[in-house]
N, C-alpha and C positions, 0 to 999 in steps of 0.2 A: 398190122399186128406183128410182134415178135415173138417167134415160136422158142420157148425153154425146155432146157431139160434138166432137172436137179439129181447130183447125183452126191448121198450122204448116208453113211450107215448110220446114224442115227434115225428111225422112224418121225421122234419128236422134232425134229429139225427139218427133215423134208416136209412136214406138214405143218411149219411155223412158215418155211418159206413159201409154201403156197397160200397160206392165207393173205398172208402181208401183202405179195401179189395180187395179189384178189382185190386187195383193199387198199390198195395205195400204188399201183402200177397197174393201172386197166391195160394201157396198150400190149402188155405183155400176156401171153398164153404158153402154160404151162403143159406140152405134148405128152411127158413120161417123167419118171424119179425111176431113179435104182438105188442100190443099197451098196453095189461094190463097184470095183473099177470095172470087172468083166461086163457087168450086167449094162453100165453104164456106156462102154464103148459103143456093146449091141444096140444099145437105145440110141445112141447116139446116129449109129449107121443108117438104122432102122427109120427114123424121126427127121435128120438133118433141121437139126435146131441153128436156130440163129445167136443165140446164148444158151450159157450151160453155168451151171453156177456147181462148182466143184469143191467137198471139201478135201481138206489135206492129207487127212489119214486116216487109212481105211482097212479092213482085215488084209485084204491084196493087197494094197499097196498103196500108190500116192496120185492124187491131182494128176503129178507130173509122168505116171504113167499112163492115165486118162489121154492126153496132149499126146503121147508117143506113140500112144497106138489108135490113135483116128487120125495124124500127122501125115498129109497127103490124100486124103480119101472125103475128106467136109473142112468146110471151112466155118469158124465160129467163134464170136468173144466169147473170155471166159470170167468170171467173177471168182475168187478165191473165197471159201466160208471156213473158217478152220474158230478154234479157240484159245489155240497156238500161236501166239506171231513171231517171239523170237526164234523160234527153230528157224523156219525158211523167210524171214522177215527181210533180211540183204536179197536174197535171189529173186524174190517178190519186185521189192520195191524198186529194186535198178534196171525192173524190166518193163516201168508203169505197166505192170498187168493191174487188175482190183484187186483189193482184199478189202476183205468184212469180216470182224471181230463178234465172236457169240459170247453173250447174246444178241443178236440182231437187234438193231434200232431202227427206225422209220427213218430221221436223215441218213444213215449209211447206206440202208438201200437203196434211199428215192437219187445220191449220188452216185452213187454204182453205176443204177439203170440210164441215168442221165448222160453219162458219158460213155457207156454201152451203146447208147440208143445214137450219139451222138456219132461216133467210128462205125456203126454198120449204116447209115445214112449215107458217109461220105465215103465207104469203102475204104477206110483206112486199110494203110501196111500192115501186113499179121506180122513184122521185123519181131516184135516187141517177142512173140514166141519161143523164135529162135535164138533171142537173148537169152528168155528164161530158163531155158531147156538146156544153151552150153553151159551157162553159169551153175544150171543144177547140176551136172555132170562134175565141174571143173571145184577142188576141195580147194583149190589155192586161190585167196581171194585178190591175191595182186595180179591174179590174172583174168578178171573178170572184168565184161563188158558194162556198160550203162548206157541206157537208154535214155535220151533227152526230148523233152518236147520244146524247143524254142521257143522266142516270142514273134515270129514270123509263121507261127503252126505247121513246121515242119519236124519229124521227127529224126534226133543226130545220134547215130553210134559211135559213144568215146569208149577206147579202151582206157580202163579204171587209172591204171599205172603212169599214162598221159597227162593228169590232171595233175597240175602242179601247185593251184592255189582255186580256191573260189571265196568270190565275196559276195555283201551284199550290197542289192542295186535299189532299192526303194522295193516294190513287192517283187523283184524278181530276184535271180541267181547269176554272177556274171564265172564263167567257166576260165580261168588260164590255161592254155596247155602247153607242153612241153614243146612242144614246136613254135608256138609265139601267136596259135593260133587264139579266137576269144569265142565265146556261145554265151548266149544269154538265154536262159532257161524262165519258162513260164512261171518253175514254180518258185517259193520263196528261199533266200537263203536257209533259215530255220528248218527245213523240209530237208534238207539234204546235211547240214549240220548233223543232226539227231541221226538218220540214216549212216554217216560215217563216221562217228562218234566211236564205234568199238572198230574199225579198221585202223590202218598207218596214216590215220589223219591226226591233224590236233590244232584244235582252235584258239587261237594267238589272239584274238581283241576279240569285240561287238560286230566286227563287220567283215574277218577274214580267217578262213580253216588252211592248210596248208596241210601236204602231203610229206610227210619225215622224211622219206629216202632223198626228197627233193633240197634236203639241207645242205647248203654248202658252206656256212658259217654262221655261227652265233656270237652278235655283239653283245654281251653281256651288259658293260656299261651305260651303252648308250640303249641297251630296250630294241634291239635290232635284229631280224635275220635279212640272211641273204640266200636266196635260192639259185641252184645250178643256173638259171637264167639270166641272173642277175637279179630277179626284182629285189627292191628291199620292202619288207613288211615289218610293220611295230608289234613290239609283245609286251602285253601289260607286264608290268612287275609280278603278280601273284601267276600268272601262271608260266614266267619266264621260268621261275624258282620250279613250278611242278614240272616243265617242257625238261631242266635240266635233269633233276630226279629221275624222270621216267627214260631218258635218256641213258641214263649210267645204268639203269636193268636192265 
């Protein structure tokens, strides 16, 4: 069994989550709920849950002070429950921690729990944490890290400003970085598109995003850039036109 602990100042959401557990995740056993971060640490202490499913914002304070203050003392996945996702939606997702959008659905849970269930099985790295946690600290996003899971099921820490192009490889992600290194990531290009879509990326064709600062010429004519490393990558016409626009702002 996996012992949980939910902690959400919503009443009606701590007892949506227990049900659904109940009824669609027997393996899991739910130890305690709290309502704030305080209450929540203590239960946490108190309990030493194996999951915790955390929402984001609470009278005290955030998830991510939840993390900071049991950080060294239990060890535990955590599932993100917020109804919010663009707020903390980048410091989330670059640190594959979970998140679950409210209202709860039956597949985002029974996904959740399954790759929960899957990391405390094999004892995965808690890495991913203290990605979350400098990135929550850190306001400048070109200084933040990411979190990869390869297709070798290894997990890699790129720092974000490294990545100089990603494409796409059939279901996976192939990573370029500025050192000439490659990583092919488990999850799809589209998954990380969408994810750096409002950062200093911007996606050039169907199959490749590239990092701006990483520009070191634009062939206009020929449908062309060329990145600090040399690679050359094609830019469709319609959004050569918007690349340059957004460029001159």
């Amino acid at each position: 069994m996996i012992k949980a602990v939910i902690i959400d100042d919503e009443r009606n959401s701590r007892d949506i989550i227990v049900l659904m557990l109940e009824k669609y995740c027997p393996e899991v056993t739910v130890a305690a709920t709290a309502s704030d971060c305080a209450e929540g640490i203590a239960q946490i202490r108190e309990h030493q849950p194996e999951l915790v499913f955390l929402d984001l914002e609470m009278p005290d304070g955030t998830g991510f002070d939840v993390l900071l203050g049991t950080r060294g003392d239990v060890s535990f996945e955590a599932v993100f429950v917020t109804a919010f996702e663009k707020k903390f939606l980048h410091v989330i997702r670059c640190s594959e921690v979970e998140l679950i959008l409210k209202p709860i659905d039956k597949e985002s849970l029974l996904q959740a729990v399954s790759l929960v269930k899957e990391r405390i099985i094999g004892n995965s790295s808690k890495e991913r944490y203290q990605v979350l946690l400098e990135n929550f600290h850190n306001l400048q996003h070109a200084s933040w890290k990411l979190l990869v899971q390869d297709t070798n099921g290894d997990s890699q820490t790129i720092f974000l400003p490294a990545v100089e192009c990603l494409e796409s490889r059939q279901d996976n992600c192939l990573f370029r970085l500025d050192s000439g290194a490659e990583i092919q990531a488990e999850r799809p290009f589209r998954y990380y598109a969408d994810l750096f879509s409002s950062l200093q990326f911007y996606q050039v064709n169907n199959m490749q995003m590239i990092q701006l600062p990483n520009i070191s010429q634009i062939d206009a004519n020929h449908g062309k850039i060329v990145l600090k490393s040399g690679l050359v990558v094609e830019i469709t016409e319609r959004r050569r036109k918007d690349l340059l626009a957004r460029l001159q702002r």
